[in-house]
C-alpha positions in Angstrom: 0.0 0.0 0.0 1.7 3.6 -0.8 0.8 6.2 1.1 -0.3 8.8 -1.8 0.2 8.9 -5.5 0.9 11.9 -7.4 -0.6 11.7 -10.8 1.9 13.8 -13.2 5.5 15.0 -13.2 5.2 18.7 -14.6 5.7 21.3 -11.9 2.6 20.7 -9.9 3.5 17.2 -9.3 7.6 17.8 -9.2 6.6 20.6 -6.0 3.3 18.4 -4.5 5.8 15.6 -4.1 8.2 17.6 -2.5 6.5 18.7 -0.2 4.8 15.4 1.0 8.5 13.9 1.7 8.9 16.7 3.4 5.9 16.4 5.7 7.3 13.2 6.5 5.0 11.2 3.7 8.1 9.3 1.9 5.8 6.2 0.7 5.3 8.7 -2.0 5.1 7.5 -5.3 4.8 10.0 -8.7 3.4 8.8 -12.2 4.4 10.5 -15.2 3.1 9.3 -18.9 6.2 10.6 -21.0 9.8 9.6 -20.4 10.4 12.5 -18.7 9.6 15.2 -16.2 7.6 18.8 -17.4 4.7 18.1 -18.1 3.0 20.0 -21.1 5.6 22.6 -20.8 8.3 20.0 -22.0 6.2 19.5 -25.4 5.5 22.8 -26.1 5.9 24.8 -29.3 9.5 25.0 -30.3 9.5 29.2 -29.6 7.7 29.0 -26.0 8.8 31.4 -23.6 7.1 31.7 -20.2 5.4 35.3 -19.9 6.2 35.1 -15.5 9.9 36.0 -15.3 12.4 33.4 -13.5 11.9 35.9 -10.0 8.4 35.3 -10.0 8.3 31.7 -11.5 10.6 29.8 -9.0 9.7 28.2 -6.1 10.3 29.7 -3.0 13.2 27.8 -1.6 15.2 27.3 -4.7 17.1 30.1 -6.0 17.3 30.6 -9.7 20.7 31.4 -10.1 22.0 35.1 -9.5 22.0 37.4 -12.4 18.7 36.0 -14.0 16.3 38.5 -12.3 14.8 40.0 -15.2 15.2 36.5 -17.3 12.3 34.6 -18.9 12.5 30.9 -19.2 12.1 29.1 -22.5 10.5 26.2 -22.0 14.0 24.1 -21.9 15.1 26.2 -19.2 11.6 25.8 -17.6 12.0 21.7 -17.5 16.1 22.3 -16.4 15.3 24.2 -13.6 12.7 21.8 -12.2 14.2 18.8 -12.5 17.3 20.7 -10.4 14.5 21.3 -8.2 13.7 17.5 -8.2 17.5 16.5 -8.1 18.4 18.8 -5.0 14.9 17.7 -3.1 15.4 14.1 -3.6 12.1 13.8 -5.8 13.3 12.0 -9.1 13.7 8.9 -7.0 9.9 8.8 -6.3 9.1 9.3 -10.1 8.1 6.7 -12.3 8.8 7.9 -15.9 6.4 6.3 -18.9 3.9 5.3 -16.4 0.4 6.4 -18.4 -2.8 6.0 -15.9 -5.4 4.3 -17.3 -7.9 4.0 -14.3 -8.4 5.3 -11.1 -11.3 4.2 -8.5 -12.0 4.6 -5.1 -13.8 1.6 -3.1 -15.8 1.6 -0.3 -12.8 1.3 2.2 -11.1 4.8 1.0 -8.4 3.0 -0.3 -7.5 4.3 -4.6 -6.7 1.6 -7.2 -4.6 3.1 -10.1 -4.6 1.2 -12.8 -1.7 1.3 -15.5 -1.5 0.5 -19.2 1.3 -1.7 -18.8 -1.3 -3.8 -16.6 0.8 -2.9 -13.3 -2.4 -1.6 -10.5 -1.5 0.3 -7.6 -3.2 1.1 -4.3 -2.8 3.8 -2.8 -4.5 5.9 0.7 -4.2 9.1 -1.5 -4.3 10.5 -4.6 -3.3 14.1 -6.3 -4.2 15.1 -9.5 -1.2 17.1 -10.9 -1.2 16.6 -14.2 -3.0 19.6 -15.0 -6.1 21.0 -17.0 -4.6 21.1 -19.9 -5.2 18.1 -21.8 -8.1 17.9 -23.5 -8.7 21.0 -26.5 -11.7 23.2 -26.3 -13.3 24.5 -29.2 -16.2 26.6 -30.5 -19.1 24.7 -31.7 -18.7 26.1 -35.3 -15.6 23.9 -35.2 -17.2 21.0 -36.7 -18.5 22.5 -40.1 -14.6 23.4 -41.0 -14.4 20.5 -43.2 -12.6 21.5 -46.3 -9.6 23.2 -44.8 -6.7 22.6 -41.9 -7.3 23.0 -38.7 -4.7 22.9 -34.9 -5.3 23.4 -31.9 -2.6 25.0 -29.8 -1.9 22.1 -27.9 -0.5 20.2 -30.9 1.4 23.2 -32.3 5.0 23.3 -32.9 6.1 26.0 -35.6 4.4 27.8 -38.2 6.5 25.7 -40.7 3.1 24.6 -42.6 1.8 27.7 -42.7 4.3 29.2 -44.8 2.5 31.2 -47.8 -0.8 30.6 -46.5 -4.3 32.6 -45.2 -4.5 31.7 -41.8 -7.2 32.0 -39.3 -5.9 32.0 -35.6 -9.0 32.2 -33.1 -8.1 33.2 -29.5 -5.9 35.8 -27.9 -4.3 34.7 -24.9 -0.8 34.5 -24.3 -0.1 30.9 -26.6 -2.6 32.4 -28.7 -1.4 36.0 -29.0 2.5 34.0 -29.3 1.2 31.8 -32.1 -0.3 34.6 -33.9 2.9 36.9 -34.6 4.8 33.6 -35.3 1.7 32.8 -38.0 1.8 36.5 -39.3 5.2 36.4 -40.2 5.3 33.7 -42.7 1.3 33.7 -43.9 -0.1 35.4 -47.2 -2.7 36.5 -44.9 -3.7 36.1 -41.6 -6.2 37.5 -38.6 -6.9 36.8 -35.0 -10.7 36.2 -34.3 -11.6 37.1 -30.8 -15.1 36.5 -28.7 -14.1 39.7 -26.7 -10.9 41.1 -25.7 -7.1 39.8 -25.6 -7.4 39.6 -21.6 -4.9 42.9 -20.4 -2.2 42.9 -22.7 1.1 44.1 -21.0 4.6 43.5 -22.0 7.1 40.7 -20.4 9.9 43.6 -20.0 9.9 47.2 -19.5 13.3 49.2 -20.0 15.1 46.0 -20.0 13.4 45.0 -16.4 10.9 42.3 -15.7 7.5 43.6 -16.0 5.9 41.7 -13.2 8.1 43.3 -10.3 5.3 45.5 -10.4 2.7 42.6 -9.5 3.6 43.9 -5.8 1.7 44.3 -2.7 2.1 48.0 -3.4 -0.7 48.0 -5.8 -2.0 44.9 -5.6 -3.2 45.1 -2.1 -5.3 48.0 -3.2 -9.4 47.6 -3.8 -10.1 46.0 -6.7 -12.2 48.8 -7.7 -9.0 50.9 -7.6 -8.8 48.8 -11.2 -10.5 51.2 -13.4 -8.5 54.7 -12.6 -5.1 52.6 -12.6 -6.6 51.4 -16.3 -6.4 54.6 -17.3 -3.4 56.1 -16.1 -1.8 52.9 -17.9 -3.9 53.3 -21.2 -2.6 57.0 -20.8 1.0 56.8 -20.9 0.7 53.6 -23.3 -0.6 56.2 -26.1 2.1 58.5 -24.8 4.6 56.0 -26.2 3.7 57.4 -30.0 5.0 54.2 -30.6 2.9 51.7 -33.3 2.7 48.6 -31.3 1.7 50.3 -28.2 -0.9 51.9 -29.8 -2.4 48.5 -31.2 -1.8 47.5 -27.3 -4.0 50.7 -26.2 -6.6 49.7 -28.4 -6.8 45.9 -27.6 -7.1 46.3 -23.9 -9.6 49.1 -24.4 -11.9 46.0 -25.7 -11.7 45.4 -21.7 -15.1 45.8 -20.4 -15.3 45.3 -16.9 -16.1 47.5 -14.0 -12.6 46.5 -12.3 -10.7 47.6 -15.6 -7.6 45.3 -15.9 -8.2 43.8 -12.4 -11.1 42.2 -14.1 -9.8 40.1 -16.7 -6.1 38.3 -17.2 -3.3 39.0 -18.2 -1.7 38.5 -21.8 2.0 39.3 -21.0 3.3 39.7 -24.8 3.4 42.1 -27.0 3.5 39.1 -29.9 0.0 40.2 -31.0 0.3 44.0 -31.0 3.7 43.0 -33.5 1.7 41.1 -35.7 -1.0 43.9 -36.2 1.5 46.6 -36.2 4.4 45.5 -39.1 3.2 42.1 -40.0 0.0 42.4 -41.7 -2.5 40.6 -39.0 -6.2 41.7 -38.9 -8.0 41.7 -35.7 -11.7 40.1 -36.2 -14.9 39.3 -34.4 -16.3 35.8 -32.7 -17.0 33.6 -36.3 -20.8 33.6 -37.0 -21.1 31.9 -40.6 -18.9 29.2 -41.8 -19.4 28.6 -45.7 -17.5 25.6 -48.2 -16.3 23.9 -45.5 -14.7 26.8 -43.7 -13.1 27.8 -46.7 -15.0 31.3 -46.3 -15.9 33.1 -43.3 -17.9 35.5 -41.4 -17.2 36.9 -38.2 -20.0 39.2 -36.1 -18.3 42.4 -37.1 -19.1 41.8 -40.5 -15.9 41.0 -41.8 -15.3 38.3 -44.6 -12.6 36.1 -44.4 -12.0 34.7 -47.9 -9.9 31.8 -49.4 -9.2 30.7 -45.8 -6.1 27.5 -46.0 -6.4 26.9 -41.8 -7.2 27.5 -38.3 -5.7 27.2 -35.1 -7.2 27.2 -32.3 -6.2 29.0 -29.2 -9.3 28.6 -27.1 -7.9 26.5 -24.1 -9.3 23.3 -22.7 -11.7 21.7 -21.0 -11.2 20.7 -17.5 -11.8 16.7 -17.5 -9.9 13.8 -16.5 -10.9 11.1 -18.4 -9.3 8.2 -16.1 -11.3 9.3 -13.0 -14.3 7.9 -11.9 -17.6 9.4 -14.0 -19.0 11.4 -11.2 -15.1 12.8 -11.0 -13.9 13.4 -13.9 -15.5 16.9 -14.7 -14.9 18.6 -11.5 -15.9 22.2 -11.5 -12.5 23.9 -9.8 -14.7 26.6 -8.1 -16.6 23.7 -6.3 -13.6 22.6 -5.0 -12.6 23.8 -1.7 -9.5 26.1 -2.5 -9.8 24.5 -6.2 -8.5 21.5 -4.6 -10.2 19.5 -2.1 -13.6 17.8 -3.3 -16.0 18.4 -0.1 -17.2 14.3 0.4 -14.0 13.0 -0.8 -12.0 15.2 1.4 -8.6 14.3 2.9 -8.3 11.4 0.3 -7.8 13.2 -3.5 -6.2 16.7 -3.8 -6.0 18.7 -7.4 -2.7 20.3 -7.9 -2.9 23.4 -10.7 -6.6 24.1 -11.5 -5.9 27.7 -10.4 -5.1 30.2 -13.1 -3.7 33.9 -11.7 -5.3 36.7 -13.7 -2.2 38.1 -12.8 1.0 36.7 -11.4 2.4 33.0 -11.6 0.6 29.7 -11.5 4.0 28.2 -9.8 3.9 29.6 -7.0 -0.1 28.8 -6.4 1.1 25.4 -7.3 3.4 25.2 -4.3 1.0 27.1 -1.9 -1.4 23.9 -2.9 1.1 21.7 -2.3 2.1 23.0 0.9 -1.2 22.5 2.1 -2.0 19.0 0.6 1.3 18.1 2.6 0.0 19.3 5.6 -3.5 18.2 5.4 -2.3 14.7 4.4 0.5 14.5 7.1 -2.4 15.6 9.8 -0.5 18.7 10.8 -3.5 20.8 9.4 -6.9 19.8 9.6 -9.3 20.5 6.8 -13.2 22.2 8.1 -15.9 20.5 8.1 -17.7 19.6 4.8 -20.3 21.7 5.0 -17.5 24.5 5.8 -15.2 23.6 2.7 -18.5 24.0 0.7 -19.3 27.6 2.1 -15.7 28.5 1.4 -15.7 27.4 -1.9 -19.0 28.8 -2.6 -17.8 32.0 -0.8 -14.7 32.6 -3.4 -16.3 31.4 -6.4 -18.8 34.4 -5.9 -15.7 36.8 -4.8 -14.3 35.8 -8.6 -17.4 35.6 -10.9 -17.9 39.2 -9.5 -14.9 40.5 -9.9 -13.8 38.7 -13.2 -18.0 38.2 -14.5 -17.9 36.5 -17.5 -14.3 35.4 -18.1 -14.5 33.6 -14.9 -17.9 32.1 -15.9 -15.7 30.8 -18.9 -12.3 30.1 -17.6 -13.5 27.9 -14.4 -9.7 28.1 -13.0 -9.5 31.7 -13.3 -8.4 33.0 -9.6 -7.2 36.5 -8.5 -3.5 35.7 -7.6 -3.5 37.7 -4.5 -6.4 37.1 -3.3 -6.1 33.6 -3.7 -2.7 33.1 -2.6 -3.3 35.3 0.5 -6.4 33.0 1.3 -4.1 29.9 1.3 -1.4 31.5 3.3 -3.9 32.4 5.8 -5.1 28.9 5.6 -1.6 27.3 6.3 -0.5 29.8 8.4 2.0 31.8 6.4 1.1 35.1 5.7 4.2 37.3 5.7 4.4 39.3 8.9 3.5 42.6 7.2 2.9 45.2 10.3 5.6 43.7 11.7 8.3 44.2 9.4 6.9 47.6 8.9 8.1 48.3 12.0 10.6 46.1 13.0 12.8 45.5 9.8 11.6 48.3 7.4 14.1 46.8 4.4 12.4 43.7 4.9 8.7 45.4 4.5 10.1 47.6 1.4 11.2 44.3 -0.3 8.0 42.3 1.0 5.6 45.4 -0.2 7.4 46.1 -3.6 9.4 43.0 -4.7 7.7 40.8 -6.7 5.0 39.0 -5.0 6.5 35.2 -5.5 6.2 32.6 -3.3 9.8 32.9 -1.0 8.0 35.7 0.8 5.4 33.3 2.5 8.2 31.0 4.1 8.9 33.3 6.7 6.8 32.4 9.3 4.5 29.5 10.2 4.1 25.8 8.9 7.3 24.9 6.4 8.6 27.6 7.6 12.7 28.5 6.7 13.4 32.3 7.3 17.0 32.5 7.0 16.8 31.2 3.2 13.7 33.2 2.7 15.6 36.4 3.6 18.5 35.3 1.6 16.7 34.9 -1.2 14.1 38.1 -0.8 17.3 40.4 -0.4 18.2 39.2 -4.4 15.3 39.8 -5.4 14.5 43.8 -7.3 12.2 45.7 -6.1 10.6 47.9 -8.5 11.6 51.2 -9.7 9.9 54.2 -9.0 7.5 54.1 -11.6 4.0 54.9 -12.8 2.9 51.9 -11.4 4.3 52.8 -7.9 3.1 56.2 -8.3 -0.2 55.0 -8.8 -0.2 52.3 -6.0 0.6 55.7 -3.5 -2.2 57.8 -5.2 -4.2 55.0 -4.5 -3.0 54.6 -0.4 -3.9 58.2 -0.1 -7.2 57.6 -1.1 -8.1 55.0 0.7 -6.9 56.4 3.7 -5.1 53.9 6.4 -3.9 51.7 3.7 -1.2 54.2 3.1 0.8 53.0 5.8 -0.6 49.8 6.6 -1.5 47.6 4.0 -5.1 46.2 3.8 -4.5 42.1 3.0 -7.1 41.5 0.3 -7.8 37.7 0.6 -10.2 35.1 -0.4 -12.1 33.4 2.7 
């Protein structure tokens, strides 16, 4: 009998691993389906580049090397840095590599069985679901009547090799999306981007040769969320200011934002790949697709545009969340039912999901290890979950928090999650919430690089369960702290006018 099984070696299941050896679970056993650790990341498309810099993206108690704070990872460096992760941890010896799941159950006695495709079953006490959400492509009904031309979805995506001279419809405009696009526009006769909506916030991955998301801080990001729509506008502001071609492409993207917490109301899209393909590569913006005509060979979008002689389509448009191995009643679990997006409410303390949590803003990574670091402490018995009925008002109580502040992006991305909120809600859950009056007072360097460094995940290992504070503070004192900036700027305006806050930070949290 092993204690818990991990389903997935990507980063989810690398950390969630982890962190159950080191809550003391070392009957710990990790299944990954490929012949080798990363998880989608590791079969990406050939150009990926993560749009959270290194700072942001690493876990909180494995530094990222010095002189990368304003790096971002390709996905090679992604995968090498995790399985260093892995190697310095001791994890790799609890991963099985080509181990595919082909069945889980749960009998009446509690206990999992895991059945393999080599034949092989396992039992286990435990299970985690780390292999992620994105598996299984998501597409737009009008999908189905494209029968005369080519069609990818992102997932299976490598290079725009076949695309080479063609008229090429990509539909979606999130990051992969936005990524996929510009690499599209640059070799197609003609191509266009068809979005429902907007782009999410579109916001560069560097500014001035510095990592963008320093500014995700506490300075601003503690703020009301209301304090969304003036900050929108200073931004759109000095964006235009730029008299600079892609910016202005940018300005008018994210103006397709409508949302009463202006870009605190939707997610991020941290290129600028699409704005480059509209500005000097030739790439039309469109409308949702209402007509398809000659197999999809002609096209009509809800603006009114025709799209003529289309050759493909790629679809950006994310996936569904399923896991096809689980049992029936399982295998369509709603993330905002779950309690924290990862503890069903009857099954409790004996399946965890590791990654259905999306930031809006931020990194998933860390909210990965903030899950993880719960799950080991829940499954070790050094936490103790609430009561069913509890997990259920909690979960109930931040889905509403999100579908109000995100409406209907969050009605359509189930995973969609706040990043502070959230992750301030799970540190307040483990016990881990940086000591932020204190520092304020006690070690004001500490509180400037707490409140304006990059929100990441070393800064919760300072106090409480899994605590290590003399690693944390080596590691916070590397990290930058933004400049001086608009952003900053604003965050102050803001403190002002919500009075108190401007010395003492409100925590803005989930329940």
């Amino acid at each position: 009998m092993i204690d818990c099984i991990v389903v997935g070696a990507g980063p989810g299941g690398i950390v969630c691993t982890k962190e159950l050896l080191e809550h003391g679970i070392s009957n710990t056993v990790c299944l990954e389906q490929s012949d080798r650790i990363g998880g989608v990341f590791a079969s990406g498309y050939d150009n990926l580049l993560l749009t959270s810099s290194a700072v942001f993206s690493m876990f909180s108690d494995f530094w990222i090397g010095d002189g990368k704070d304003h790096h971002f990872w390709t996905k090679d460096e992604a995968v090498d840095y995790w399985s260093r992760y892995a190697d310095h941890y001791g994890v790799k010896q609890h991963v099985r590599l080509s181990s595919r799941v082909a069945k889980a159950t749960i009998g009446e006695d509690g206990v999992w069985k895991i059945d393999l495709e080599s034949g092989e079953v396992l039992r286990s006490r435990r299970l985690v679901l780390a292999a992620g959400n994105n598996r299984i492509p998501r597409y737009p009904d009008w999908h189905q009547s494209l029968t005369g031309i080519q069609i990818l979805h992102s997932r299976d995506y490598r290079n725009a090799n076949a695309f080479q001279g063609k008229r090429v419809l990509v539909v979606g405009g999130g990051e992969s999306g936005s990524d996929i696009a510009l690499e599209v526009a640059k070799v197609a006769a003609r191509s266009w981007v068809s979005l429902r909506r907007s782009t999410g916030w579109i916001v560069p991955r560097k500014r001035e040769g510095r990592a963008a998301d320093i500014s995700t801080h506490r300075g601003i990001w503690d703020l009301p969320r209301e304090f969304g729509v003036p900050l929108s506008k200073l931004v759109l502001k000095l964006e235009r200011a730029r008299m600079d071609p892609v910016f202005d492409v940018l300005a008018t993207l994210n103006e397709r934002v409508r949302n009463p917490k202006g870009l605190w109301g939707t997610y991020g899209t941290k290129t600028l790949a699409l704005p480059q393909a509209v500005a000097y590569h030739g790439c039309t913006v469109v409308g949702d697709i209402v007509e398809v005509r000659e197999g999809g060979r002609f096209l009509r979008t809800s603006d009114g545009v025709e799209l003529d002689h289309v050759d493909a389509v790629v679809f950006c448009t994310g996936y569904v969340n399923r896991v096809p191995f689980m049992p029936e009643e399982l295998q369509s679990c709603d993330p905002r039912s779950l309690y924290k997006h990862m503890f069903h409410t009857r099954l409790r303390d004996s399946l965890a999901f590791i990654g259905w949590a999306r930031p809006g803003f931020g990194s998933q990574f860390p909210i990965m290890e903030m899950q993880s670091r719960l799950c080991g402490g829940v499954f070790s018995g050094k936490l103790a979950l609430p009561s069913s009925a509890e997990m259920e008002r909690v979960a109930n109580l931040d889905s509403a928090m999100f579908l109000e502040q995100f409406e209907d992006t969050a009605r359509n991305i189930r995973s969609l999650v706040d990043y502070h909120r959230f992750m301030n809600g799970l540190a307040r859950v483990i016990g881990c919430h940086p000591p932020l009056l204190k520092c304020f007072f006690a070690n004001p360097r500490l509180w400037l690089q707490l409140m304006y460094g990059p929100t990441q995940a070393t800064q919760f290992r300072l106090v409480g369960p899994g605590k290590k504070p003399e690693l944390a503070r080596e590691i916070l004192n590397k990290l930058p702290i933004s400049t001086f900036n608009h952003i900053v700027k604003a965050g102050l305006r803001g403190r002002v006018k919500y009075g108190l806050k401007a010395l003492l930070p409100r925590v803005i949290e989930g329940s």
